[in-house]
N, C-alpha and C positions, 0 to 999 in steps of 0.2 A: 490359385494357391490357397489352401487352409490357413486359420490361423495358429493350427496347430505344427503344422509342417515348417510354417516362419519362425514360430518357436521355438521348434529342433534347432533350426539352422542357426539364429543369431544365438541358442544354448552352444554352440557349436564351434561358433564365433571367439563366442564371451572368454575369453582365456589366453594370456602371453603365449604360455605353451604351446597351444594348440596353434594358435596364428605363426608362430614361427615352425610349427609340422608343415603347415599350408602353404606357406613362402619356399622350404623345401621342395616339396611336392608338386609345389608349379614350377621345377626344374626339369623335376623327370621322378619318374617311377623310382621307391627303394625300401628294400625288403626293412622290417622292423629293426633288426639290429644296425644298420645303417642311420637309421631317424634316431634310435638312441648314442649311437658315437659321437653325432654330427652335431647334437644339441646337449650331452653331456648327461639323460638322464639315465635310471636304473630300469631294469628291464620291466618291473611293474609300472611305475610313471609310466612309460612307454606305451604299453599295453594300455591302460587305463585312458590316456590321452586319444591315444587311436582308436579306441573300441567308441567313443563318443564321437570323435567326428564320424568314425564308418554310420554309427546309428543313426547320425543329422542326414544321413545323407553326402555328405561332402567330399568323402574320400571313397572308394572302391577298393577292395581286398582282393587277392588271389592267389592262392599256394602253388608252389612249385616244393614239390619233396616236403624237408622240413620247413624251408625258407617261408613266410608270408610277406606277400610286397605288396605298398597299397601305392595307390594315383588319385589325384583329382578325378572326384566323377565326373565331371562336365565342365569344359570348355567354361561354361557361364560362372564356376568357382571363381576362378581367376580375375574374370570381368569384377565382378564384385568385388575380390580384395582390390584390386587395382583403382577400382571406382572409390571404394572405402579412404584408400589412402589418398587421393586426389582430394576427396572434398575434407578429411580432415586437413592434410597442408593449408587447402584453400582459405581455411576460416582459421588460422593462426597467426 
């Protein structure tokens, strides 16, 4: 891995917002208006928040009609937050 692509990802990281998009998204699949009802923001937030993790890499996009839905791109997202919050607990 680059050190530029670690960069995207923990740029990608680095954000309440976005880590509670992430926490959603390792539920399951949901089209953008979904991820703004569920977290309370407005359709730019939304947009903006997502458009940077799809860029890290960490979420996946897909249109259906008007709708756009995004996922975890890879199984190893997950791992990560999960690892993340594990050794934060651990050292508290």
């Amino acid at each position: 891995m680059t050190l530029r692509r670690l960069e995207a990802i923990f740029s990608g990281l680095a954000d309440n917002t976005r880590l509670r998009i992430l926490q959603l998204l390792a539920e399951e699949e949901l089209c953008a208006c979904e991820v703004m009802a569920a977290l309370d923001l407005t359709q730019p937030t939304a947009s903006h928040h997502l458009g940077i993790l799809e860029r890290s890499g960490l979420v996946v996009s897909r249109r259906e009609g008007k709708w756009v839905f995004y996922r975890i791109a890879d199984a190893k997202v997950e791992i990560l937050l999960t690892k993340g919050s594990q050794l934060i607990e651990g050292s508290l």
